[in-house]
C-alpha positions in Angstrom: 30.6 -125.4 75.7 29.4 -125.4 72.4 27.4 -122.5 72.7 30.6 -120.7 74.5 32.9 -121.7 71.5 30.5 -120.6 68.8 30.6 -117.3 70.1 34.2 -117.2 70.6 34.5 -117.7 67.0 32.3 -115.4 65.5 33.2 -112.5 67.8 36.5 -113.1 66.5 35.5 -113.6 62.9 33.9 -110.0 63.6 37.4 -108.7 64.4 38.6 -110.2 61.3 36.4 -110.3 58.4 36.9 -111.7 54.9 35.6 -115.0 53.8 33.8 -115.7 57.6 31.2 -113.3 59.0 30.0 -114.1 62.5 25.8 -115.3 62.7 24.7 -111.9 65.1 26.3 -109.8 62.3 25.5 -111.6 59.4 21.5 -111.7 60.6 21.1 -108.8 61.9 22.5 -106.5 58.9 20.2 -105.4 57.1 18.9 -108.1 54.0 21.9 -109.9 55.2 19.3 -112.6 56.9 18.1 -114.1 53.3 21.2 -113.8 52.0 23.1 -115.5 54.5 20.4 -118.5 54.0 20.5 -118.5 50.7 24.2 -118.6 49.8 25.0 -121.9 51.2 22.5 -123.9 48.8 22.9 -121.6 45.7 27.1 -122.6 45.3 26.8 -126.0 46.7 27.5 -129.0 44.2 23.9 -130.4 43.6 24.1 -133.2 41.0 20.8 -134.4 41.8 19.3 -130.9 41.2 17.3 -131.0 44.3 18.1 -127.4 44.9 16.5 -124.6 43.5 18.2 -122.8 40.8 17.9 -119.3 42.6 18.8 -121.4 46.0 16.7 -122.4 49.3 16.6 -120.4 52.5 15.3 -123.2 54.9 13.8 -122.8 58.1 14.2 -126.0 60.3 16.3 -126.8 63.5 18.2 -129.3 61.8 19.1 -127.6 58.6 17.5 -123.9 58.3 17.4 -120.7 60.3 16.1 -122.2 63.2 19.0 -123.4 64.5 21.1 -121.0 64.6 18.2 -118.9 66.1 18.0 -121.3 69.2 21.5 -121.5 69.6 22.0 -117.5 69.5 19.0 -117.4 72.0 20.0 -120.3 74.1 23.4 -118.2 74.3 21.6 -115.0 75.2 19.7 -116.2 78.1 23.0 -117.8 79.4 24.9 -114.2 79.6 26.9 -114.8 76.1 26.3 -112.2 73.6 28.4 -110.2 71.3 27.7 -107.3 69.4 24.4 -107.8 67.4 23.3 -110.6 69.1 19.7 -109.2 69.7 19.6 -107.8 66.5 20.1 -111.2 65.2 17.6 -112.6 67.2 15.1 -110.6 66.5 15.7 -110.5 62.4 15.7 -114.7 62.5 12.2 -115.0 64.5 10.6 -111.8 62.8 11.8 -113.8 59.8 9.8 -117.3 60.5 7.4 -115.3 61.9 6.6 -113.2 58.5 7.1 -116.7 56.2 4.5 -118.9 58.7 2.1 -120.7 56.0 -1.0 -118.6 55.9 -3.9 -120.0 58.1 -1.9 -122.1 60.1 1.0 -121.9 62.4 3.6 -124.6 60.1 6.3 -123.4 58.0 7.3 -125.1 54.0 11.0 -126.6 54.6 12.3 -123.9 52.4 11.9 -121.3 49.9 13.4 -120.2 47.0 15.4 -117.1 46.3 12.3 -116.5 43.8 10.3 -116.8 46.2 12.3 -113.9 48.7 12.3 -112.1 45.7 8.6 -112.1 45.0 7.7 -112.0 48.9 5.6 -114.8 48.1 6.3 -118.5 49.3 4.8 -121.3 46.4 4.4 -124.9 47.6 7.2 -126.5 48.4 7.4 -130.3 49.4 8.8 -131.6 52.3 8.7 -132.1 55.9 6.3 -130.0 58.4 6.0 -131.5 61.6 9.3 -133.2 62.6 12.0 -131.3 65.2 15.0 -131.5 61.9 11.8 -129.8 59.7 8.6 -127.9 60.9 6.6 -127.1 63.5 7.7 -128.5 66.7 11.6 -127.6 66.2 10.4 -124.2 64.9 7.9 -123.3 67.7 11.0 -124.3 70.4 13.2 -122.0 68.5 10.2 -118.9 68.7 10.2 -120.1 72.4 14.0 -119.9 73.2 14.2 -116.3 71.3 11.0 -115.0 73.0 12.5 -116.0 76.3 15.1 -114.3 75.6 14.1 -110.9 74.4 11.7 -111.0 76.6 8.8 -110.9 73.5 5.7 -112.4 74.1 4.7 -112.4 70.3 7.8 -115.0 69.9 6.5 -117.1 72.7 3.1 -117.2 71.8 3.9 -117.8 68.4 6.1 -120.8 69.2 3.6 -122.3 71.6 0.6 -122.4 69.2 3.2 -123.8 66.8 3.6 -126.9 69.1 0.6 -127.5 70.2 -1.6 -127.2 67.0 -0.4 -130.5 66.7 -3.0 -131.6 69.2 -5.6 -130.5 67.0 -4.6 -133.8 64.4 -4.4 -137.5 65.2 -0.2 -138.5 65.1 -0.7 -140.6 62.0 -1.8 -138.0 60.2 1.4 -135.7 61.2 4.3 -135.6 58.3 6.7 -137.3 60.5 7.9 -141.1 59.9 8.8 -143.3 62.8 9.4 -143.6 65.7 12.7 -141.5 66.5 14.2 -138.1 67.1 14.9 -136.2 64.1 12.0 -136.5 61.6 10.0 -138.7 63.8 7.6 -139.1 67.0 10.4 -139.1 69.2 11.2 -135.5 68.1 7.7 -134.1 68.1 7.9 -135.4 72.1 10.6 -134.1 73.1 9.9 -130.5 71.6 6.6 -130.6 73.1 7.7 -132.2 76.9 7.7 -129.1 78.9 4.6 -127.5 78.2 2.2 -129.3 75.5 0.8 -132.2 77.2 -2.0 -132.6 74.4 1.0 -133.1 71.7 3.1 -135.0 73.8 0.5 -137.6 74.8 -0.1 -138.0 71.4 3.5 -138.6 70.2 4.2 -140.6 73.4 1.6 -143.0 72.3 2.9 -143.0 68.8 6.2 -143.8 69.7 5.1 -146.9 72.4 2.6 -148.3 69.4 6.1 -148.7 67.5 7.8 -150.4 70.7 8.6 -154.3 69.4 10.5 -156.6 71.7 12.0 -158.8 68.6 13.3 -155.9 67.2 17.4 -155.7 67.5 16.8 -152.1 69.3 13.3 -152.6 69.9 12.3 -149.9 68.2 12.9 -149.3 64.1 14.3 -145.9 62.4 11.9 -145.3 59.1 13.7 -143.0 56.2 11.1 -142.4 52.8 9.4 -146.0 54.8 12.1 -147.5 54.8 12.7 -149.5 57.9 16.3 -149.8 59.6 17.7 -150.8 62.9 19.5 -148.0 64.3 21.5 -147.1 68.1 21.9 -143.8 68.2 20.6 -140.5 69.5 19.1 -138.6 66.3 17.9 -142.1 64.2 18.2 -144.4 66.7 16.5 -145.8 70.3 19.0 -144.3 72.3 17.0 -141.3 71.5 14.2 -142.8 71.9 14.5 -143.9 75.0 15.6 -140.7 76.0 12.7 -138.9 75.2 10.4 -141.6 77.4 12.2 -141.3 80.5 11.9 -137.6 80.4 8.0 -138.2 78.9 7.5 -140.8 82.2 9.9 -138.3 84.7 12.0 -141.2 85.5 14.4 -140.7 88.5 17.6 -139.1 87.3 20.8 -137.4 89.4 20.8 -133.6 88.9 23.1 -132.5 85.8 24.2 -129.3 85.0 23.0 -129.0 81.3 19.6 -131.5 79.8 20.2 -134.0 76.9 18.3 -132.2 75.0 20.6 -129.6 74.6 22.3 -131.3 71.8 18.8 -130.9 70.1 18.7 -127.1 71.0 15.5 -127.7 73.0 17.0 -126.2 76.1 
């Protein structure tokens, strides 16, 4: 329903433009793509000056490009499209495609308009391997659109994404904790359908943080610091989500996964 009301909205911002432009027309004009990242950061209030003077195009599921690329895709492969959809598809993945880090299939959190500018990324901290940030929210994304076109580049892409995680022990991933959005939780459930090596991995992760005496039994970490937390994105209700689809638990047939909140599926 989310999906269906999107797309409702920006067919009819296309009928009516002015201060809204619809996502399949705003990313698939051309140069529209980095500008449409970039805008949002370069105008917002940013007291703490985290923000880049010239602005950040980021490229997660949580808060970057990613999103809206699994979502469009998602959308696609369900029969709702508007004008430009593909287009847009095609210019967001081509996009993460062309700003992968070099020798490795990971992606900074963001870059700068300097950096669009100069069509060269510079090092940029923050998070790489968490669904909200990095790798394994990315690579589902690349799946989703190459699903959709029907582009094998896109799926390949997003599959070596995923499971180069495999190729590290989980404490050296640049996650923390145990839960959903920057966490182990996350890197499970992006990896559940096809990347047993990386979801073993984060499985085991996430059970090694398991504590009985714990209100939830399970602690949220932010910058390390520890919190007791419910819910589904920082909590152990996603958590324990993630291991009953991890251990295949018995479950009656729905029409749409859980994980569909996450835009995994």
């Amino acid at each position: 329903m989310f999906a269906q009301a999107a797309l409702r909205h920006w067919a009819a911002a296309a009928q009516n433009p002015g201060p809204y432009r619809g996502a399949a027309g705003i990313f698939g004009s051309p140069g529209g793509l980095a500008a449409s990242l970039i805008i949002g950061s370069a105008y917002l209030p940013d007291p703490a000056g985290s923000v880049h003077r010239s602005g950040a195009a980021t490229t997660g599921m949580a808060h970057g490009i990613a999103g809206p690329l699994a979502l469009l895709a998602t959308a696609h492969a369900a029969g709702w499209s508007v004008a430009g959809q593909r287009a847009a598809l095609q210019s967001a993945a081509h996009w993460l495609l062309r700003w992968r880090t070099e020798g490795a299939p990971s992606w900074a959190p963001y870059l700068t308009g300097e950096d669009l500018d100069r069509d060269t990324a510079t090092p940029s901290a923050g998070r790489r391997d968490g669904w909200c940030y990095g790798a394994p929210g990315i690579g589902r994304a690349l799946i989703l659109a190459g699903s959709a076109l029907a582009d094998s580049q896109l799926t390949t892409a997003g599959h070596a994404a995923i499971s180069s995680l495999a190729d590290r022990p989980a404490h050296l991933w640049d996650v923390d904790g145990p839960t959903v959005c920057h966490g182990y939780a996350g890197v499970l459930q992006s990896a559940t359908t096809s990347h047993a090596g990386t979801g073993e991995r984060a499985a085991a992760a996430v059970a090694d943080a398991f504590n009985p005496h714990l209100t939830f039994a399970f602690r949220h970490l932010h910058h390390g610091v520890p919190s007791d937390e419910p819910g589904l994105l920082t909590g152990s209700a996603g958590i324990a989500l993630t291991l009953a689809d991890h251990g295949q638990l018995p479950a009656p047939p729905v029409p749409t996964r859980w994980d569909s909140l996450l835009l995994l599926s």
